[in-house]
Backbone as JSON Lines, residues from 0, in Angstrom:
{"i":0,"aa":"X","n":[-10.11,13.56,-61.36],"ca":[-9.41,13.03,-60.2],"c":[-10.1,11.77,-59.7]}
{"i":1,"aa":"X","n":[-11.4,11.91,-59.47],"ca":[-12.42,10.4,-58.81],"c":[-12.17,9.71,-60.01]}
{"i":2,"aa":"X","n":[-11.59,9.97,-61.57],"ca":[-11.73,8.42,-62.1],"c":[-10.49,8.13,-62.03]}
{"i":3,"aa":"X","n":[-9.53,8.7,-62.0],"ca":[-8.01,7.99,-61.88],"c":[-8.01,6.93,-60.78]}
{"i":4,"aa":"X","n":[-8.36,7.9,-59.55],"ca":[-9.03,7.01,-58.06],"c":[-9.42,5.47,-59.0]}
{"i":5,"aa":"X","n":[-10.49,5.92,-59.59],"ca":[-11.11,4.71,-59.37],"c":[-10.58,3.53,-60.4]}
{"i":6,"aa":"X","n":[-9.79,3.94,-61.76],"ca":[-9.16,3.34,-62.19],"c":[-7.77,2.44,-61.66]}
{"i":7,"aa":"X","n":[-7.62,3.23,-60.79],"ca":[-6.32,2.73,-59.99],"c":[-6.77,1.44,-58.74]}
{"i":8,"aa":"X","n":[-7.91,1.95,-58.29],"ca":[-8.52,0.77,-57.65],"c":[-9.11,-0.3,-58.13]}
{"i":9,"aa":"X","n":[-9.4,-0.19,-59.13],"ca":[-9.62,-1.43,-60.44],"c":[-8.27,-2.59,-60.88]}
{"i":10,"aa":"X","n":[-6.98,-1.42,-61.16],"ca":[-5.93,-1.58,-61.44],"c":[-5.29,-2.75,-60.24]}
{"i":11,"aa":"X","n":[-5.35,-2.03,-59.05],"ca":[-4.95,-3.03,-57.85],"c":[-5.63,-4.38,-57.76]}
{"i":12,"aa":"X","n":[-7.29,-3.99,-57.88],"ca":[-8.18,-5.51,-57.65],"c":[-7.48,-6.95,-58.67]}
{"i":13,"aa":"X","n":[-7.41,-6.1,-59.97],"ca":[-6.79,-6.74,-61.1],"c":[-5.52,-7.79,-60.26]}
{"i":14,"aa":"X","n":[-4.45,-6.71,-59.81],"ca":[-3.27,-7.56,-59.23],"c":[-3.66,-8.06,-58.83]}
{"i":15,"aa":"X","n":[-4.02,-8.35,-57.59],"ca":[-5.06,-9.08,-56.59],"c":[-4.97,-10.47,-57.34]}
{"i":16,"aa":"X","n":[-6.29,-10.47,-58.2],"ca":[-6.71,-11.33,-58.79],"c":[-5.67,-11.98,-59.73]}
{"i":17,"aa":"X","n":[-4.61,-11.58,-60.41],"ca":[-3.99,-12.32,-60.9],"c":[-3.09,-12.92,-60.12]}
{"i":18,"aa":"X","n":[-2.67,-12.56,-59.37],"ca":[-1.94,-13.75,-58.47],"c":[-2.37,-14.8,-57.79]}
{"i":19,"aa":"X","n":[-3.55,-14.53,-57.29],"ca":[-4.39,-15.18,-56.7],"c":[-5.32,-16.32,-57.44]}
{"i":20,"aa":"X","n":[-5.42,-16.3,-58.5],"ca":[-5.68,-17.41,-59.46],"c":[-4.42,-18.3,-59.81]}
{"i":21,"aa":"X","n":[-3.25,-17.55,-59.92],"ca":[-2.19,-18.54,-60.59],"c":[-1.33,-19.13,-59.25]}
{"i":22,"aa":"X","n":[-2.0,-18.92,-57.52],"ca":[-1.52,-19.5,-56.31],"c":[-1.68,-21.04,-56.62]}
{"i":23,"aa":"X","n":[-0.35,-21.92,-55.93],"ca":[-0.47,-23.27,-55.74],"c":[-1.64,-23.34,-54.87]}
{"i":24,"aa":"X","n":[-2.14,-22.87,-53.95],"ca":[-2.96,-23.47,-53.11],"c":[-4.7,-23.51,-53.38]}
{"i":25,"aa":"X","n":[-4.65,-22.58,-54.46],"ca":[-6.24,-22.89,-55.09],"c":[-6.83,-24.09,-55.22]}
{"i":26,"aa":"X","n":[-5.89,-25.2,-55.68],"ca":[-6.9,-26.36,-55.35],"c":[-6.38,-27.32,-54.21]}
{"i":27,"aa":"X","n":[-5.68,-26.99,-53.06],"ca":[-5.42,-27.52,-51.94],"c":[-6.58,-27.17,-50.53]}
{"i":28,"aa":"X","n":[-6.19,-28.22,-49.67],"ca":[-7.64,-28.02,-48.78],"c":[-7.67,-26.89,-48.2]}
{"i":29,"aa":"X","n":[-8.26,-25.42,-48.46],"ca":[-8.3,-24.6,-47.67],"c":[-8.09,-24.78,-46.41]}
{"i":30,"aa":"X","n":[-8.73,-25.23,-45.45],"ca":[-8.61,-25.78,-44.06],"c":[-6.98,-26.29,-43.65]}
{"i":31,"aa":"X","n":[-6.4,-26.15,-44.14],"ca":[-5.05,-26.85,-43.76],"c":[-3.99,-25.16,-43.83]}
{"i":32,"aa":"X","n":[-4.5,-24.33,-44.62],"ca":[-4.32,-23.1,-44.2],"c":[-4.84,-22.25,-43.14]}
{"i":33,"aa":"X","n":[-5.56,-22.77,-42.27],"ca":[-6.36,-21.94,-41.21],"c":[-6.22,-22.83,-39.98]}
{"i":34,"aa":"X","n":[-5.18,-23.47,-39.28],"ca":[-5.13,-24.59,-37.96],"c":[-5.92,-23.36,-37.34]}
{"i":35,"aa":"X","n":[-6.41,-24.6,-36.65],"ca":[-7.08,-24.22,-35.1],"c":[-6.31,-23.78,-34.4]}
{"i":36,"aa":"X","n":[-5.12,-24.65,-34.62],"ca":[-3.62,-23.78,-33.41],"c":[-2.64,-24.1,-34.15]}
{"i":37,"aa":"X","n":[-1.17,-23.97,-33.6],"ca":[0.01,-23.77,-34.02],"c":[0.77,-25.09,-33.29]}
{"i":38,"aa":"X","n":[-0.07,-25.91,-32.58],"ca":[0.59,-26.92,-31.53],"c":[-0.29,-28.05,-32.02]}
{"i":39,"aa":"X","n":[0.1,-29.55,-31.68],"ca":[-0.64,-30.87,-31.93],"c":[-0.48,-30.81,-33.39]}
{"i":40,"aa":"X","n":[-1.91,-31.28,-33.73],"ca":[-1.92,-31.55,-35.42],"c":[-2.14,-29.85,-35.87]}
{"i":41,"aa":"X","n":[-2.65,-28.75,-35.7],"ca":[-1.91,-27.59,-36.31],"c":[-0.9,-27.57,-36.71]}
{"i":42,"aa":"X","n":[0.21,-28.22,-35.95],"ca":[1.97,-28.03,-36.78],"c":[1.99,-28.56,-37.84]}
{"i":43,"aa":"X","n":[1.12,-29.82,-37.84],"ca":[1.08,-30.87,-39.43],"c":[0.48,-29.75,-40.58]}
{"i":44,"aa":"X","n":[-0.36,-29.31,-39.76],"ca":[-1.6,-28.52,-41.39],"c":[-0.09,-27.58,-41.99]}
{"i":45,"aa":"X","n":[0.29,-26.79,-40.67],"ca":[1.07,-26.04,-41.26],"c":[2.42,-26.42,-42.21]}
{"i":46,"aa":"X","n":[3.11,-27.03,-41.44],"ca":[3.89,-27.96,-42.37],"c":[3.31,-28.53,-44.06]}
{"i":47,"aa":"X","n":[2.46,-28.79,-44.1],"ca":[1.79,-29.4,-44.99],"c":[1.29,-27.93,-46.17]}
{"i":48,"aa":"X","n":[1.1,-26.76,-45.37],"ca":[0.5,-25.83,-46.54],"c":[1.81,-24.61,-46.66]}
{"i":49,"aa":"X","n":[3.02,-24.86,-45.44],"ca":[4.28,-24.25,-46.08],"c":[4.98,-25.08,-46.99]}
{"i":50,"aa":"X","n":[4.1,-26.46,-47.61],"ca":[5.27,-27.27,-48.27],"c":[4.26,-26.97,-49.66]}
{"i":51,"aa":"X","n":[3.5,-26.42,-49.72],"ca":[2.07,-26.0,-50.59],"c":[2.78,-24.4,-51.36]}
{"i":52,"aa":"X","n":[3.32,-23.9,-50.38],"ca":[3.74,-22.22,-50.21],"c":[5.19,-22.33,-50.94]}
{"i":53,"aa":"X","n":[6.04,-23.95,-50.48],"ca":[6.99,-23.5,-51.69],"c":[7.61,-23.91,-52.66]}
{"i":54,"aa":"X","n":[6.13,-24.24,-52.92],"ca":[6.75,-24.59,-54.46],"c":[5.79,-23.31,-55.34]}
{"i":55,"aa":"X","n":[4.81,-22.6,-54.82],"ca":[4.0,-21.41,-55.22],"c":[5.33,-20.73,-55.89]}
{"i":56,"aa":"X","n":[4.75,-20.35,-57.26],"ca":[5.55,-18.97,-57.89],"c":[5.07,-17.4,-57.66]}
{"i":57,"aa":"X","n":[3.98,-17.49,-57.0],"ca":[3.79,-16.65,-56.42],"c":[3.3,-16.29,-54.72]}
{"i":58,"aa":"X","n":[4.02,-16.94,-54.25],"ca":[4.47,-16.56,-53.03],"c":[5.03,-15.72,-52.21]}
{"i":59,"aa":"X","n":[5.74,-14.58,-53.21],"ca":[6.31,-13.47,-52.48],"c":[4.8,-12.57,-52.6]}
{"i":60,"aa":"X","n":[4.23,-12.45,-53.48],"ca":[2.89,-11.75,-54.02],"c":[1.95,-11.93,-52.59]}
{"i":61,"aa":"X","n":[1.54,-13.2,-52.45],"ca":[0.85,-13.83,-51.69],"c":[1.39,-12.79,-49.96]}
{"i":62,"aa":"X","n":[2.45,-13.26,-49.55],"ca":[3.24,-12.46,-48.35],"c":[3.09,-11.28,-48.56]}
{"i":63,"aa":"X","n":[3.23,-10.61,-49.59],"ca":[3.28,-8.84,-49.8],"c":[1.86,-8.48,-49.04]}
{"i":64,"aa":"X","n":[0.84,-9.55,-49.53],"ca":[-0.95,-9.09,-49.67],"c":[-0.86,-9.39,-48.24]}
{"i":65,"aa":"X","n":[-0.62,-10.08,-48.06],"ca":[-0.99,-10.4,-46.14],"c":[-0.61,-9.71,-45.29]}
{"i":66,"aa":"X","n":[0.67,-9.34,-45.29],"ca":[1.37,-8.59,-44.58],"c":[0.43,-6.71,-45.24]}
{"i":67,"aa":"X","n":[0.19,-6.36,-46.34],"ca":[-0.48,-4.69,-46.54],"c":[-1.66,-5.04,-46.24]}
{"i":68,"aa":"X","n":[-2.52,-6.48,-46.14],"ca":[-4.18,-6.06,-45.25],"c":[-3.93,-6.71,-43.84]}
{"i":69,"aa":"X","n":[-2.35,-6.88,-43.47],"ca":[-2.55,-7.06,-41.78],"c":[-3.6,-8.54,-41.7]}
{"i":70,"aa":"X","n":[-2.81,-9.81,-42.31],"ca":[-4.04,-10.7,-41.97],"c":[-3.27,-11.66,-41.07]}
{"i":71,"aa":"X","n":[-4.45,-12.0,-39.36],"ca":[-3.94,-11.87,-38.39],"c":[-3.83,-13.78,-38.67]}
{"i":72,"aa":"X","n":[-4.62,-14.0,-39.35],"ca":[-5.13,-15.52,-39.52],"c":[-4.42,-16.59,-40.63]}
{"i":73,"aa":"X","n":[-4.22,-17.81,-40.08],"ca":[-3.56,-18.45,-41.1],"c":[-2.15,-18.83,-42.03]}
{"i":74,"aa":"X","n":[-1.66,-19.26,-42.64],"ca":[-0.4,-19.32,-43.67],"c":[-0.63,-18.99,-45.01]}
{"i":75,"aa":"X","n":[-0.1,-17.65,-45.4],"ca":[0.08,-16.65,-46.17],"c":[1.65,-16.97,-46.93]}
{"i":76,"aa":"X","n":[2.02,-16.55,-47.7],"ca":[3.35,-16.9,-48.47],"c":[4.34,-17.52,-47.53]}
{"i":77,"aa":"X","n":[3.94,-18.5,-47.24],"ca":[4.69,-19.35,-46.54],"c":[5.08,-19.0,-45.17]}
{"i":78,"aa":"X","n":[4.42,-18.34,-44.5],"ca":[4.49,-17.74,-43.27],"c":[3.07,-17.74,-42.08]}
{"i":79,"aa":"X","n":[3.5,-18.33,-41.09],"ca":[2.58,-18.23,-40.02],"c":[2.09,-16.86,-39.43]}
{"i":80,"aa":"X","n":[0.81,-16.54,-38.77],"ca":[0.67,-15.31,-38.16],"c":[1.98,-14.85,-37.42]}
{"i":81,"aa":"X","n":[2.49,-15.57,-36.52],"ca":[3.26,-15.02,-35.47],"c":[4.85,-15.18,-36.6]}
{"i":82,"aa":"X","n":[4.7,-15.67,-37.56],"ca":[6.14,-15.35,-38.05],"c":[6.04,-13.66,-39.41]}
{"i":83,"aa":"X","n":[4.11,-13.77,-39.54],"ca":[4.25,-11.85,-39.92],"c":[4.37,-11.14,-38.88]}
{"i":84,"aa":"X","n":[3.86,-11.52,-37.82],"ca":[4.08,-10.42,-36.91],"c":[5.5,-9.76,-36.44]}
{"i":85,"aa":"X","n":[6.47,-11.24,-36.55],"ca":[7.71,-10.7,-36.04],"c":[8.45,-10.07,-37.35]}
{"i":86,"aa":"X","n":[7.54,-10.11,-38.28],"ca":[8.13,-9.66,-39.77],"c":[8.15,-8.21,-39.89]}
{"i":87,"aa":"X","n":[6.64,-7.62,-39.6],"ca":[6.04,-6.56,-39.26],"c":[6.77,-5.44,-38.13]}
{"i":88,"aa":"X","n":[6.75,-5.97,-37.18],"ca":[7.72,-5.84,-36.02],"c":[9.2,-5.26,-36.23]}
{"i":89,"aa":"X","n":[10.39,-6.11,-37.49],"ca":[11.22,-6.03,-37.63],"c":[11.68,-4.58,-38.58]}
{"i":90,"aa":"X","n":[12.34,-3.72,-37.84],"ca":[12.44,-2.72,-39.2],"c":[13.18,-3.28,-40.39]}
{"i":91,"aa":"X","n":[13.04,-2.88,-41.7],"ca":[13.79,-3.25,-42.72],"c":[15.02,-2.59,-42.89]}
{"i":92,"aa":"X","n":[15.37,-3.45,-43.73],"ca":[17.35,-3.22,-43.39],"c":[17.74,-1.98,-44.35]}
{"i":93,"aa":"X","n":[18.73,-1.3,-43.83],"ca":[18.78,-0.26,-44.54],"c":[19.88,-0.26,-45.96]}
{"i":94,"aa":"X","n":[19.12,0.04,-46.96],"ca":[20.33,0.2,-47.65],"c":[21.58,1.04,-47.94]}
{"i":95,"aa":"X","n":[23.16,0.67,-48.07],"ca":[23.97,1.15,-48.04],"c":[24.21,2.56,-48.67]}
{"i":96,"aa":"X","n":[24.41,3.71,-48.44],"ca":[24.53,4.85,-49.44],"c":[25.89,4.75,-50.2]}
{"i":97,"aa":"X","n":[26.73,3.85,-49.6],"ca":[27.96,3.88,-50.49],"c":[29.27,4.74,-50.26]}
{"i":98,"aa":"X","n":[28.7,5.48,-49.16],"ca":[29.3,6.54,-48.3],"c":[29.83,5.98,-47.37]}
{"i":99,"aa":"X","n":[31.34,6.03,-47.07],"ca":[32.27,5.34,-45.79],"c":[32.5,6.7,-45.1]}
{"i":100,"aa":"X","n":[32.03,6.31,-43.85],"ca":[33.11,7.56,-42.7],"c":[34.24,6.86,-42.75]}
{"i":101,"aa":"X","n":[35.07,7.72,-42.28],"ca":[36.99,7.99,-41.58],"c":[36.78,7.27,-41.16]}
């Protein structure tokens, strides 16, 4: 049982890491992902590392990871803190069973 555990946590780091090497923003200025704020020249960084975020092919990857470790800081798959939060926030939509009432 502890090595499946631990194979499986190997297994995840792996994902991790492969997306995270093949991100557009590995060789962009880190710092332009982390504004000081969201107002003044913050709007530029951001602008500047959501235009970084989409052309990323892995960008939904990137959003998945931010949003399952809750990261409160920065632009993540093309998304500001306060635009995961209202992400987080939002329940997901339900899918149809295909079933009509009268």
């Amino acid at each position: 049982m502890v090595v499946t555990e631990l194979l499986s946590q190997r297994a995840a780091r792996e994902d991790v890491r492969d997306w995270w090497d093949a991100a557009a923003c590995g060789t962009a200025d880190p710092e332009m992902f982390f504004p000081v704020s969201a107002f003044g020249p913050g709007m530029d960084e951001i602008a500047r590392a959501k235009a970084v975020c989409a052309s990323c092919r892995v960008r939904r990857q990137c959003l998945q990871y931010a949003l399952a470790t809750h990261q409160v800081h920065g632009v993540w798959g093309g998304t500001t803190e306060e635009e995961r939060r209202v992400r987080a926030a939002t329940p997901a939509p339900r899918a149809e069973s295909g079933v009509r009432s009268a």
